[in-house]
C-alpha positions in Angstrom: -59.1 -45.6 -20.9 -55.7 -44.5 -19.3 -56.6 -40.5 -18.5 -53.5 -37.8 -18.5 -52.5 -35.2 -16.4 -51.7 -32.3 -18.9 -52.3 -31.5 -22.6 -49.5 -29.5 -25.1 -50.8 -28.8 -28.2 -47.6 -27.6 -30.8 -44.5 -29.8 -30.4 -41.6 -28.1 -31.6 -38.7 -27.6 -29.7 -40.7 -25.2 -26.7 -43.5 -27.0 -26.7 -41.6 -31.0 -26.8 -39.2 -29.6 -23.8 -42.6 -28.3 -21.8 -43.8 -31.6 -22.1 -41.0 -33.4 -21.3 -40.3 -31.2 -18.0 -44.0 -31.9 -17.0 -43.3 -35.6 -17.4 -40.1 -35.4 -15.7 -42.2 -33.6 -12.4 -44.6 -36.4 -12.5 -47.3 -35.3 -14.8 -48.4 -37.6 -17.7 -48.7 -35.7 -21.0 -50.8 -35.9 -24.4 -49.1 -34.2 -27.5 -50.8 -33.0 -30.7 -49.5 -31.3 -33.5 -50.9 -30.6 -36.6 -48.0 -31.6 -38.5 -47.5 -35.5 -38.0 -43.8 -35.6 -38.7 -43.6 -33.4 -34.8 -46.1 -36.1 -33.9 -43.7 -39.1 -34.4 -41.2 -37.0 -33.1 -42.9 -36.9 -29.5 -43.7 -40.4 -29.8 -40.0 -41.9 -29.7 -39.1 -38.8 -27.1 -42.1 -40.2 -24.7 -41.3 -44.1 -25.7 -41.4 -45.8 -22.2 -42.5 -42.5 -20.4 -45.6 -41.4 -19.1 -46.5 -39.4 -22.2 -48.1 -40.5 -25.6 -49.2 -38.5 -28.8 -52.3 -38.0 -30.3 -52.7 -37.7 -34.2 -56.3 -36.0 -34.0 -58.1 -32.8 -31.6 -60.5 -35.5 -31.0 -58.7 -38.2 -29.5 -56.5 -35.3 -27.8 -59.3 -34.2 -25.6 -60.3 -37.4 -25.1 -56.8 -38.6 -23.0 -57.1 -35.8 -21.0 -58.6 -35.9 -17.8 -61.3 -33.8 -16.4 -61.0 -30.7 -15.9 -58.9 -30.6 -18.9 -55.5 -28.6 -18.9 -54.0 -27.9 -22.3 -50.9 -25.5 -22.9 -51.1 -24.2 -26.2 -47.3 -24.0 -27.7 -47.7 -22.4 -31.5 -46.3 -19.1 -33.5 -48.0 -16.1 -31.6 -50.9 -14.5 -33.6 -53.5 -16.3 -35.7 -52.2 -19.7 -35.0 -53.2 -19.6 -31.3 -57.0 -18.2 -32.7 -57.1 -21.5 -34.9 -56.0 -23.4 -32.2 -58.7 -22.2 -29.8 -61.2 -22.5 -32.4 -60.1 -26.2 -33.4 -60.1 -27.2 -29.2 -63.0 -24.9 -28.0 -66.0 -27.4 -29.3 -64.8 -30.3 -27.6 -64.1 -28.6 -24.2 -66.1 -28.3 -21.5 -66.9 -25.5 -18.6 -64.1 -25.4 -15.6 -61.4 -26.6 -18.6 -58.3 -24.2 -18.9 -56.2 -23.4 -22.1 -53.1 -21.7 -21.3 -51.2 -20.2 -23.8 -47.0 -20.3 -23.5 -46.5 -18.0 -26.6 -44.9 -14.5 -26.6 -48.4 -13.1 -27.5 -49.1 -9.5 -27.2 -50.9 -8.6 -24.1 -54.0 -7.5 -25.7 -54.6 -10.5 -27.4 -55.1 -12.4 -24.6 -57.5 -10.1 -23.1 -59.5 -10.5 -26.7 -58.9 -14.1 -26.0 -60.5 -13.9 -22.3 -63.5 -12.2 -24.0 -64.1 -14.3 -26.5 -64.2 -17.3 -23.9 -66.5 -15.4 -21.8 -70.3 -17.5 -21.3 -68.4 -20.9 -22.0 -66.6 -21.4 -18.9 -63.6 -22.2 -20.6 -60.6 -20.8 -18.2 -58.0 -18.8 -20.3 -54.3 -18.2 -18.9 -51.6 -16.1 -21.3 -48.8 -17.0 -19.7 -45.1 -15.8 -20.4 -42.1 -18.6 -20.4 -38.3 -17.5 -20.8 -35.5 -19.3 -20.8 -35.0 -20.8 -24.2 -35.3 -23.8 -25.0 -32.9 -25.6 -22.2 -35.1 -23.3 -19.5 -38.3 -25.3 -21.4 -36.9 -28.5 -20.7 -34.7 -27.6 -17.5 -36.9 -24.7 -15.7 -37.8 -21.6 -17.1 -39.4 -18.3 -15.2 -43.1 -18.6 -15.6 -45.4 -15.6 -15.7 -48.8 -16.5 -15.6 -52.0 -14.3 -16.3 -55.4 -14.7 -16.8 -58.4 -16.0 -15.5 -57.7 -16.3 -11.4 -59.8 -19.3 -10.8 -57.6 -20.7 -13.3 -54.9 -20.4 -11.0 -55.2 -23.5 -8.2 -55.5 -25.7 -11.5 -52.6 -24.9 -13.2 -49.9 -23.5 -9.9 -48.9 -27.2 -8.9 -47.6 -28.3 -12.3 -46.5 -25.0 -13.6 -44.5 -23.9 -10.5 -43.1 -27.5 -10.7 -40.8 -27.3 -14.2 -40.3 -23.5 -13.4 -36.5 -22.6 -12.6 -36.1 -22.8 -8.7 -33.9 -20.3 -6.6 -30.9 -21.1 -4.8 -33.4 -21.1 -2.2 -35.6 -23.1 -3.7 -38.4 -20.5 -4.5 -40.2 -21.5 -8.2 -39.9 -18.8 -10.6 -43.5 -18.7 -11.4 -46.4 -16.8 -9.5 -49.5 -15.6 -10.5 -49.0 -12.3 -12.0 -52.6 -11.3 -11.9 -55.7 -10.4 -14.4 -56.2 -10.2 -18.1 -53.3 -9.9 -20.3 -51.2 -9.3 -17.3 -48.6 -11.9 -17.4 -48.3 -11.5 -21.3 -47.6 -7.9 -20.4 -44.9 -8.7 -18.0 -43.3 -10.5 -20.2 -43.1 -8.5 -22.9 -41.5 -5.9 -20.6 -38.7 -9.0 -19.6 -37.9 -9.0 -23.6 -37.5 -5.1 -23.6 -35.3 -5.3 -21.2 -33.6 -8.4 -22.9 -33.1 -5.9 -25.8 -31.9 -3.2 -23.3 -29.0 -5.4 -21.8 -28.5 -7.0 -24.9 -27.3 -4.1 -26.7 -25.1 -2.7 -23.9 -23.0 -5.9 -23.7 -22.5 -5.3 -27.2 -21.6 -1.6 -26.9 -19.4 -2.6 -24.2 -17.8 -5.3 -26.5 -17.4 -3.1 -29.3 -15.5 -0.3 -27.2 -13.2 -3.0 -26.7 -13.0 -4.2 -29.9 -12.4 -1.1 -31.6 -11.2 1.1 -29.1 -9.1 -1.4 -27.3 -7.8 -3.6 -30.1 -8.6 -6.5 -27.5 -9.1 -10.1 -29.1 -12.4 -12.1 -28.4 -9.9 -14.3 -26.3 -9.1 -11.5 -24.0 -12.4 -10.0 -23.7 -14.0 -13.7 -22.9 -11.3 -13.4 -20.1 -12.9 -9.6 -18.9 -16.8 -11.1 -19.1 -16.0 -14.2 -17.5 -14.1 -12.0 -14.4 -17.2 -9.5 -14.6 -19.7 -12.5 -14.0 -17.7 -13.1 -10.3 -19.3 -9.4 -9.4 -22.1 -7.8 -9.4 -22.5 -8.0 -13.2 -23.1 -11.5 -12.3 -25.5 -12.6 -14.8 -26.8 -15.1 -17.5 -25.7 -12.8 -20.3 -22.6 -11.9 -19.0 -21.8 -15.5 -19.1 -22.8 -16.9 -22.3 -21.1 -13.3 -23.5 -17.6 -14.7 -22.1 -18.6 -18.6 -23.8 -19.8 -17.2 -27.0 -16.1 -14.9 -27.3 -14.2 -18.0 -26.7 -16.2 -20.1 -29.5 -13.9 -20.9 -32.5 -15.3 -21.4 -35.8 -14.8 -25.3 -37.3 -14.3 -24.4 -40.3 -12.1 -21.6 -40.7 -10.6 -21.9 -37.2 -11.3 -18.1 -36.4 -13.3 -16.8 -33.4 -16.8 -17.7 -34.2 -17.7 -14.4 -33.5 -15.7 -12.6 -36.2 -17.3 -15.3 -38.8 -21.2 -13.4 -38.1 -22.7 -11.6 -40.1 -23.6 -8.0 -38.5 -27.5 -7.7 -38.8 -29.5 -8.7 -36.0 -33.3 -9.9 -36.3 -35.9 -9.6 -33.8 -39.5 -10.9 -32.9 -41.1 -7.9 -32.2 -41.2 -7.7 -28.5 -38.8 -5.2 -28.3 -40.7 -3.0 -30.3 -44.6 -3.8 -28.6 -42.4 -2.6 -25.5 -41.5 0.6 -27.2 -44.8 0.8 -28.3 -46.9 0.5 -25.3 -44.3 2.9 -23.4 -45.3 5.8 -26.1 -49.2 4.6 -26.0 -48.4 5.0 -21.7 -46.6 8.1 -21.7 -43.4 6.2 -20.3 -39.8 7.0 -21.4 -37.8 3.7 -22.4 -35.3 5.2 -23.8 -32.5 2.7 -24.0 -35.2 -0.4 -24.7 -36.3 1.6 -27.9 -32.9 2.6 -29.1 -31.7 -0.8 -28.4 -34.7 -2.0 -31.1 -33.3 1.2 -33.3 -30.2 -0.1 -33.2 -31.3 -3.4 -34.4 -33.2 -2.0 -37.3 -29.7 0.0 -38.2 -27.9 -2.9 -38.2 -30.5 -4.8 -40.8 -29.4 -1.8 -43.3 -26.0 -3.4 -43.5 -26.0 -2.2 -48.0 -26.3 0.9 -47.2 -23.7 1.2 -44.0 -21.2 0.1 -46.2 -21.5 2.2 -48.9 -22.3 5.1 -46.2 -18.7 3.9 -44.8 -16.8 5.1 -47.8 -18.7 8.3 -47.9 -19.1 9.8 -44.0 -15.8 9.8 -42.7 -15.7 10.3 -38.6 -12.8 10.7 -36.5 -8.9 8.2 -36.7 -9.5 5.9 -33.5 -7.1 5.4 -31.2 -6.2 5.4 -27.7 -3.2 6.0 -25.6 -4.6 5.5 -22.2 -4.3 2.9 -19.9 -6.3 -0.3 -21.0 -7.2 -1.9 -17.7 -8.0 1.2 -16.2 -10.3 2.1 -19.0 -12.3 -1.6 -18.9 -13.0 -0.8 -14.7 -14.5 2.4 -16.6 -16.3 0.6 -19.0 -17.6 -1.8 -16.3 -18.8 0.6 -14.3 -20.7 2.4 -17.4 -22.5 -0.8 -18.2 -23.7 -1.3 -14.9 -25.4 2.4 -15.1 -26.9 2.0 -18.1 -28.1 -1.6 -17.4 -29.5 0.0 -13.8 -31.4 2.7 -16.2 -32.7 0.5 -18.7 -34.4 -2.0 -15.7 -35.6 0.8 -14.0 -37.4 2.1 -17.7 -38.7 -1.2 -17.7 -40.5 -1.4 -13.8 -41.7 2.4 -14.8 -43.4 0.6 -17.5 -44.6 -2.3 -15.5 -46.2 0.9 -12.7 -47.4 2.6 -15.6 -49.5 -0.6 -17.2 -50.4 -1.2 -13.7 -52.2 1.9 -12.9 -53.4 1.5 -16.2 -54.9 -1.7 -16.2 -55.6 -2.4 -12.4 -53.9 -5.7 -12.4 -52.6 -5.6 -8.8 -48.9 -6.0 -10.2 -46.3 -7.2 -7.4 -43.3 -5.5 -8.5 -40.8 -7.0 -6.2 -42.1 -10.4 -6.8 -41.8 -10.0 -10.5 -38.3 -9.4 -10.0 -38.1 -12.5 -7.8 -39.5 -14.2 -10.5 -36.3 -13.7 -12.6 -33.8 -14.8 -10.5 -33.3 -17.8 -12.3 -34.9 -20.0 -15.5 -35.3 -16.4 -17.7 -32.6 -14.6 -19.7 -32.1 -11.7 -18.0 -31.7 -13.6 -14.5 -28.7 -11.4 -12.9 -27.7 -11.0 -8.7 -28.5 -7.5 -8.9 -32.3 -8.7 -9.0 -31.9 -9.5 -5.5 -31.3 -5.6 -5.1 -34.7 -4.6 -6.8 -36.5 -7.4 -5.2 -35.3 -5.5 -1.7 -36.2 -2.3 -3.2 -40.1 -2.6 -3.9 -40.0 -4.7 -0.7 -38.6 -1.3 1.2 -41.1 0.8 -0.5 -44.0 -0.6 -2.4 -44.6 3.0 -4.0 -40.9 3.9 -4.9 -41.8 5.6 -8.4 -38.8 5.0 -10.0 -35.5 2.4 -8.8 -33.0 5.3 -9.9 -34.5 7.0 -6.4 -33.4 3.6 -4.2 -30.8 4.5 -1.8 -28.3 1.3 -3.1 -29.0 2.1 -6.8 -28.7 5.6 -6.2 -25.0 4.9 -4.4 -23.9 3.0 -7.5 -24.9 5.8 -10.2 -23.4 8.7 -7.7 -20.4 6.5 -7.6 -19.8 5.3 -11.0 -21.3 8.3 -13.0 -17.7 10.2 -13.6 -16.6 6.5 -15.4 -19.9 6.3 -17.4 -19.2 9.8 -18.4 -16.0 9.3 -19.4 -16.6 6.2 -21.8 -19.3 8.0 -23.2 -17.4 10.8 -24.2 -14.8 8.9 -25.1 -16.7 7.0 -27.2 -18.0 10.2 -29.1 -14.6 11.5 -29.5 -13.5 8.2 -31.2 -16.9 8.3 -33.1 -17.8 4.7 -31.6 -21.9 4.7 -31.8 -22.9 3.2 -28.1 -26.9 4.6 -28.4 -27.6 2.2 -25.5 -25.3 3.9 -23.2 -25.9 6.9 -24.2 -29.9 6.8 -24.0 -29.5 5.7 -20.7 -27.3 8.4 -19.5 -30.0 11.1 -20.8 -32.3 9.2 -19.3 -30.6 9.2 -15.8 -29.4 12.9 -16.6 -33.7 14.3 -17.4 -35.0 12.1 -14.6 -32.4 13.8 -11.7 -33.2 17.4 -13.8 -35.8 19.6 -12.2 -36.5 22.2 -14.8 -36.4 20.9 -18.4 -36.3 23.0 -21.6 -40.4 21.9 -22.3 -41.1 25.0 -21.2 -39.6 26.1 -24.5 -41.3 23.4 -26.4 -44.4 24.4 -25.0 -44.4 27.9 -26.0 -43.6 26.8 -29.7 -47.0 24.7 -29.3 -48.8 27.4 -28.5 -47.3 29.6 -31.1 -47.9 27.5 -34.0 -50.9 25.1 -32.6 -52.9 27.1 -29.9 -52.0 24.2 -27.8 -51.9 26.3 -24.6 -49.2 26.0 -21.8 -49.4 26.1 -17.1 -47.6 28.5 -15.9 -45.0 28.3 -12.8 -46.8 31.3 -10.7 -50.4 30.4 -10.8 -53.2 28.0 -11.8 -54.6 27.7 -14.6 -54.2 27.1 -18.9 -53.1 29.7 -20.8 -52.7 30.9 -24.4 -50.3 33.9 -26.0 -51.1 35.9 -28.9 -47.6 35.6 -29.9 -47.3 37.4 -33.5 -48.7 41.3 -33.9 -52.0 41.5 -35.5 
């Protein structure tokens, strides 16, 4: 019997483009899905490939070569337990399941534990990119088990997204949940840029009176610099995008309420549990949430009246300014997201690489931009910097371009246009570069109400007032 190189169990659309990318790089491929309708699917997409389907777990395992490699490609959650569960009899010690879902972290190190005794070698493994990156390249972060690793880094590393030089976007991250984790932070910081390029869109919009048209025009010029980057771009393509039936710009046509997946918010979530502030990831999930309350914004619109807008400066003067301000607040909402990555690391003890992590985004993911070239250099300069606001280049460009930010921010509040993603990130930038913060206050009113106790600035020690006369 004919043996195969690789296993993917769940064919939709992610898992199908996996498989055909593995194919494509020279590795034959076994399918199985439960539902047999994907099945027959795979089975005219493979038709005179080196890939075949299998309609049972049984004969699935039984295609594979030894030591088997299956990627497991099904709804995050309880899905990938039953799929473990239905797959774990049947496999054998030195075997390795990798799983390609956007599972939360923690779940795969239940996952690992679970496996523990039978040998079995478990990889959680992050893959962005959409599904063209599935079939064309993604970034690949994988986690896990490390003897897992020589197994699985020739095939992996071979559909990953390659470099301009030719470097694969996939590495091994390291331990435990650890490449789940990083990409979970690589979807917060999706969220982050995802919502300034709206912001920055809706200042012109409604500030600017610019149509889609022309702003297509201002993203696709801003892609040629050093906002060069894979949302910028489909930003410009989706602008230009005309609606078939109604012959309007697409955009105009969509609803405003935007879903999510929850990644966002386990970022948000794991920063509070860590003691990290990502400010503009959360409010960029906050302003998600806002936007799903679309009832009650209308009505609220007839109710809470704000300021007339309007604007009488100079228009291409102001989009430099508003350029400039999303490049600040994209720098701040990154850097949240490697203070994250530090924070998890110390954590966890995972040996994260941080430069290398940015590396791995260059290309194949969806927030691949230049600029990642800049925080690559910056870990590689200093493996300890704390935070990438304190690198001397990213430093330059918020010294040089803070008086714009400012200004479109206030602007923005004058006009009463909400931009909580810029905003976030510019009291983000302004607590981090403030030595003295009003928490002394806050403190004090701990101690008054709760006995919580407070330092002081003169000596060592923990102290506690008797505020109120007994």
């Amino acid at each position: 019997m004919t043996k195969y190189h690789f296993g993917v169990v769940g064919l939709g659309v992610m898992g199908q483009n996996l498989a055909r990318n593995l194919e494509r790089n020279g590795f034959s491929v076994v399918g199985y899905d439960a539902n047999a309708k994907k099945v027959d699917d795979f089975a005219r997409v493979m038709a005179g490939k080196n890939g075949v389907p299998a309609r049972t777990v049984g004969e699935f395992l039984s295609l594979l070569e030894s030591p088997r490699r299956v990627l497991i490609m099904v709804p995050a959650g309880k899905a990938v337990d039953a799929v473990i569960n239905d797959l774990k009899a049947g496999l054998s010690a030195g075997d390795v399941l990798i799983d390609g879902g956007n599972t939360y972290f923690a779940d795969t190190e239940r996952r690992m534990k679970s496996l523990e005794g039978t040998g079995i070698l478990f990889v959680g493994t992050g893959v962005s990119g959409g599904e063209e990156g599935a079939l064309w390249g993604p970034s690949i972060m994988p986690g896990g088990n490390p003897a897992a690793w020589p197994m699985v880094k020739s095939p992996l590393q071979s559909i990953a997204a390659k470099t301009e030089d030719g470097v694969p976007c996939c590495d091994w991250i390291g331990n435990g949940g650890a490449g789940h984790f990083v990409k979970m932070v690589h979807n917060g910081i999706e969220y982050g840029d995802m919502q300034i390029i709206c912001e920055a869109y809706f200042l012109m919009d409604r500030l600017l009176g610019m149509s889609p048209g022309a702003m297509a025009d201002v993203f696709t010029q801003w892609d040629t610099g050093e906002l060069n980057s894979y949302l910028i771009q489909i930003t410009a393509e989706i602008l230009r995008k005309k609606d078939p039936d109604t012959g309007k710009p697409l955009v105009e046509v969509i609803l405003d309420t935007a879903e999510q997946k929850g990644t966002g918010k386990w970022t948000s979530q794991v920063a509070l549990d860590l003691g990290m502030p990502a400010l503009t990831i959360a409010d960029a999930v906050f302003a998600r949430m806002l936007s799903a309350l679309k009832k009650e914004r209308v009505a609220a619109s007839a109710i809470l009246k704000g300021p007339e807008v309007s604007f009488h400066g100079d228009r291409t003067e102001f989009l430099e300014l508003i350029r400039k301000a999303l490049f600040c607040s994209k720098i701040c909402s990154y850097a949240q997201g490697f203070q994250l990555l530090r924070a998890a690391n110390a954590e966890y003890g995972w040996g994260l690489n941080f430069g290398r992590i940015a590396l791995l985004w260059r290309a194949g993911c969806i927030i691949r931009a230049r600029f990642l070239g800049k925080i690559s250099g910056a870990f590689e300069g200093d493996p300890a910097i704390p935070n990438l606001l304190l690198d001397p280049w990213f430093s330059g460009i918020l010294s040089t371009y803070q008086s714009a930010w400012r200004n479109v921010i206030a602007t923005a509040v004058e006009q009463g246009i909400p931009i909580p993603a810029f905003t976030s990130a510019l009291a983000y930038f302004d607590s981090y570069r403030t030595a003295t913060l009003p928490a002394n206050l806050l403190q004090a009113q701990r101690d008054y109400f709760g006995a919580h106790t407070y330092r002081r600035v003169d000596r060592e020690g923990v102290f506690h007032t008797q505020w109120e006369e007994k």
